[in-house]
N, C-alpha and C positions, 0 to 999 in steps of 0.2 A: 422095754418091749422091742422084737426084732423088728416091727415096723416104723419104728420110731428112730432106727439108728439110719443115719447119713450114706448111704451107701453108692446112692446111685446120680450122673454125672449131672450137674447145673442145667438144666435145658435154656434155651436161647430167652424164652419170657422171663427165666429164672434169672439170668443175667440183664435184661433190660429193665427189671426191677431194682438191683442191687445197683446199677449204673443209675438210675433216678435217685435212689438214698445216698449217691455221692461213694458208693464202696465199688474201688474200681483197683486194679493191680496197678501199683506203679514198685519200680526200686529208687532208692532216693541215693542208693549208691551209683549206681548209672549215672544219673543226673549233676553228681558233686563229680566224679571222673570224667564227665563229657563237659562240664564246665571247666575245669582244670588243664584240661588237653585243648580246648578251644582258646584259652587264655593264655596257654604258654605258645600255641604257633603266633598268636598275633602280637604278642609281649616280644617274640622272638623276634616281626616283622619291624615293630613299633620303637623297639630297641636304640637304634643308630636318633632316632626322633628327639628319645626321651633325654638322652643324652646331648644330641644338639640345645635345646629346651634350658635344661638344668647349664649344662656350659653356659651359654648366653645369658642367664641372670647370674651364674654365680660370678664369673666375669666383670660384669656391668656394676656391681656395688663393690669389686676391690679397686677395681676405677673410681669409683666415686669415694672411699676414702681415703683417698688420696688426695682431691680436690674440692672435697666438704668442709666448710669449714664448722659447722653447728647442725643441729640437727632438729626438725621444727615439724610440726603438725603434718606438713604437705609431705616431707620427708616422708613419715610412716605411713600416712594414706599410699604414696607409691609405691613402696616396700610393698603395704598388702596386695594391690593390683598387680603388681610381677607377681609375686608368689601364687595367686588365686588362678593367674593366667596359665601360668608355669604348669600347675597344679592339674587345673583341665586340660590342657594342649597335652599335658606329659599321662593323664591316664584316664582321660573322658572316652576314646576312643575303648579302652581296656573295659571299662565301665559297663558301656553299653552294650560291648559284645559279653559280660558277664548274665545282664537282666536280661537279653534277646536269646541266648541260648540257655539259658533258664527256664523258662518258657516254651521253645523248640523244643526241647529233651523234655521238659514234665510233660506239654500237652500231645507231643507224637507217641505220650504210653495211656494219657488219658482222655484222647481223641478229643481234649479240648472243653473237657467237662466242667462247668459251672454247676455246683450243687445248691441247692439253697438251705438243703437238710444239712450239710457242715457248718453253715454260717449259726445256723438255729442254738439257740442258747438252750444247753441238758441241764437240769441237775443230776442226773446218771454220772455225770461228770466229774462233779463235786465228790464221789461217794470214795469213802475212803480205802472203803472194805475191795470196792474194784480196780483202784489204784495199786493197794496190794498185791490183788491177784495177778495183775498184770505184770509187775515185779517180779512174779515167780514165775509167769507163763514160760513155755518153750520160745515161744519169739521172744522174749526177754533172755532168754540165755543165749541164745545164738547171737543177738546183738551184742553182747558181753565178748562172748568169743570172737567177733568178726571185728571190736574195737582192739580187743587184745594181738590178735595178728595184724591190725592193721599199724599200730603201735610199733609193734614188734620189725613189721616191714620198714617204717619209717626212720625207724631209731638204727636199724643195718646200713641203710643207702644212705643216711647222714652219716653214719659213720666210717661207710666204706670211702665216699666221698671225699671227708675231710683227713682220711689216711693215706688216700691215692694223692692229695693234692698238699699234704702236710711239707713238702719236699721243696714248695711254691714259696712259702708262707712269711721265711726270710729276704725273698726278694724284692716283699711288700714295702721295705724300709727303703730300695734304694729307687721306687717308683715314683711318677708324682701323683697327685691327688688323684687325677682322672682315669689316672693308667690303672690303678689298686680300686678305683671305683669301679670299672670294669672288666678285671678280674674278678671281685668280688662277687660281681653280677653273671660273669658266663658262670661261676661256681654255684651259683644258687640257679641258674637255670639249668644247669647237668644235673643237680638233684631232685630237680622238679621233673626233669625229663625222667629220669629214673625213679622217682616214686609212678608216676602215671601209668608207665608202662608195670610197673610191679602190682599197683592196682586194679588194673585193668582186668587180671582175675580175679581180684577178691568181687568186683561189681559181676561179671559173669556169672560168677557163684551166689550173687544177691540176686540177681534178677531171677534164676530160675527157679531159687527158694519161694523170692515173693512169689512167683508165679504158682508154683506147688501149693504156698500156706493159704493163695487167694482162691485157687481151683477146691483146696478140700473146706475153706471153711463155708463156700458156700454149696455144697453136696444137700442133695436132699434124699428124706426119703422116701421108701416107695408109698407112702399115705400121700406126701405133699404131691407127689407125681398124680397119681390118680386124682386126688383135689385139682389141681393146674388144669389138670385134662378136660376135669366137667367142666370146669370154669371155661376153657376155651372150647368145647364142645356143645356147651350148655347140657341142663339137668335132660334126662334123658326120657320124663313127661312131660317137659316143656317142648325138648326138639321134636314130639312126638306130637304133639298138638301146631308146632307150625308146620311138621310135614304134610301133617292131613290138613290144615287148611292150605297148603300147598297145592297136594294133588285136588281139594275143589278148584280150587283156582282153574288149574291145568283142563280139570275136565269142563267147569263150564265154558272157557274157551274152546275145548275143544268142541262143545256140542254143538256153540255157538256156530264152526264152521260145516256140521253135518249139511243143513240146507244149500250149500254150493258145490255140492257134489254130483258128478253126472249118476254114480250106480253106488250102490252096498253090496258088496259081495259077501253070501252070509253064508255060515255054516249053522241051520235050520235054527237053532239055542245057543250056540256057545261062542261062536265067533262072528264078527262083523267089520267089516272095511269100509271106508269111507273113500271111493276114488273122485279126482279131479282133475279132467284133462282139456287144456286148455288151448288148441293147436296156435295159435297167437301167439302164445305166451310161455308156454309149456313146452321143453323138449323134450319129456318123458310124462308120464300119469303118474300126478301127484297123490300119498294119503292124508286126506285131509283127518279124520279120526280114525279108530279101531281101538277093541275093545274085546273084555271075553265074560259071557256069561249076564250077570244085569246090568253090565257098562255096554254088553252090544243087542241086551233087548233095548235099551234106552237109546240106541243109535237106530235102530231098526225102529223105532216110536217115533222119533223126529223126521227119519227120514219119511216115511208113511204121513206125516202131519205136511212135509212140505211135497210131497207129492216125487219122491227121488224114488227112481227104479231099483228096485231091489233083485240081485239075482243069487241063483240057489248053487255054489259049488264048492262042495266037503275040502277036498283037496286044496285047492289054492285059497279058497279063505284060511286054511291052517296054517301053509305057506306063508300067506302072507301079513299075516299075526305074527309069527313067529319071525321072520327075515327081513320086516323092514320099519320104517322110526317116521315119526308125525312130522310129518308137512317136509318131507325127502322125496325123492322120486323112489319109483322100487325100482328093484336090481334088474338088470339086463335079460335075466334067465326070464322074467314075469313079463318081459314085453310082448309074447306072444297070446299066452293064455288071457291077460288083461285085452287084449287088441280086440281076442275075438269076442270079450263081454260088451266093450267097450261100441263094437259093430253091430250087434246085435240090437243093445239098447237106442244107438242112433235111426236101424233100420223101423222098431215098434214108435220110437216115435214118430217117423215120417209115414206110417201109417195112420196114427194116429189122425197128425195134421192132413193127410188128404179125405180123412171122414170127415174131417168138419169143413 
């Protein structure tokens, strides 16, 4: 069905879901090329070392056969401790910058993801019938081609290598050991130089694939979209039932504050305002509620229960229903017409209070 086909882009929950199953974009070509180029600058650095290193034991036992006379237990115990020392001195250093930028390069594509759902044991896994599949997938083929040219690169720059440097190769005879060992060595590290750089596209070319095969396989369609949506919307009679016990909420609060109001400004049925002005406190006349219809006969009921003056004006009770928001001061333009309610009711009450 058209609603069922993948058409439309991963949304962000879409993706922090498939980041918790542990399915996340990485290229692992990247990763074998930025290890290889990390490895040859510091092989490059570590060089003149490894060589001092290897010189100094291989040195030290044509010395000592010379003035060995037997060879005994402790003999070979030392042998192995040179060699073991030799061993890490000459590529402990190489080592660890292989496992450190291993790690740097996987987790700066996989922000460092620990999955627990890859660790988890499938029999999905086992099945033979998806083994197959996978054998004939399009990523199965492109890996095919991407090992065939990468072959193909390697098996050039060895060869061009050893054709440019073919001209050397009789010299080897009249060099000494160390001299032809280090030949040997800048010759393998020009080709390593030159594979890296020859790779360095083919990884480009992986990276933006994976990125492509990782952007479409997780596509959704427009059913999951609209699913995703309720789900983070919620069902649209449940959101419907906590709006309206929302707006009670809202209004018993708000009734709650009718009784600290100085006046209601009503319009006869329909409208009702709730002012409160505080000269202490207040640098403008606050609405404490307002209301239209049987939300401002219920204002005009409370107010009348707590004894708030009520007054009668069509216009600015419309006014100010309309242009202004609970428990905000109102707008500049209503500070005159408010003033003069506001003066009135202050003057009936002090008549009031001189009858009694």
């Amino acid at each position: 069905m058209a609603g069922d086909e993948k058409t439309e882009k991963a949304s962000p929950k879409k993706k922090r879901d498939e980041r918790k199953k542990g399915n996340v974009f990485q290229s692992k070509d990247v990763i074998t090329v930025g290890v290889i180029a990390i490895s040859f600058i510091i092989l490059q650095f570590w060089r003149p070392y490894i060589y001092k290193f290897t010189k100094e034991v291989f040195f030290k036992y044509i010395s000592l056969m010379k003035t060995t006379n037997g060879l005994n237990d402790n003999f070979f115990v030392q042998v192995m401790k040179d060699i073991t020392y030799t061993v890490f001195a000459s590529t402990g250093i190489l080592m660890a910058a292989v496992i450190i930028s291993t790690v740097i390069i996987s987790g700066s594509q996989t922000k460092f993801l620990i999955s627990k759902e890859n660790i988890k044991f499938k029999f999905s896994k086992l099945n033979p019938l998806s083994g197959i599949k996978e054998m004939f997938s399009i990523r199965a083929m492109v890996e095919v081609i991407k090992n065939i040219i990468k072959i193909a690169i390697l098996g050039y720059v060895i060869y061009s290598s050893i054709i440019d440097n073919l001209y050397q190769v009789p010299k080897l005879v009249s060099m000494d050991l160390f001299s032809g060992i280090e030949f040997i060595a800048s010759s393998i590290m020009a080709i390593v130089k030159s594979v890296v750089i020859a790779f360095l596209g083919i990884s480009a070319f992986d990276f933006l694939y994976q990125w492509w095969e990782y952007e479409k396989n997780i596509k959704m369609s427009k059913q999951e979209v609209k699913e995703e949506f309720k789900q983070m919307e919620g069902d649209p009679k449940v959101k419907g039932k906590i709006k309206e016990k929302q707006r009670a909420i809202s209004m018993s609060r708000m009734m709650q504050q009718v009784p600290k109001a100085d006046v209601i400004i009503r319009n006869p049925t329909h409208f009702a305002i709730a002012i409160r002005y505080n000269i202490e406190k207040d640098n403008a006349p606050i609405v404490l509620a307002k209301g239209q219809d049987d939300i401002a006969m219920k204002i005009i009921e409370k107010a009348k229960e707590s004894n708030i003056s009520i007054v009668e004006n069509i216009p600015l009770a419309r006014a100010l229903y309309k242009n202004t928001e609970l428990n905000r001061e109102i707008p500049l333009e209503y500070y005159e017409p408010v003033a003069e309610v506001l003066a009135w009711v202050y003057r009936m009450k002090e008549k009031e209070q001189s009858k009694v």
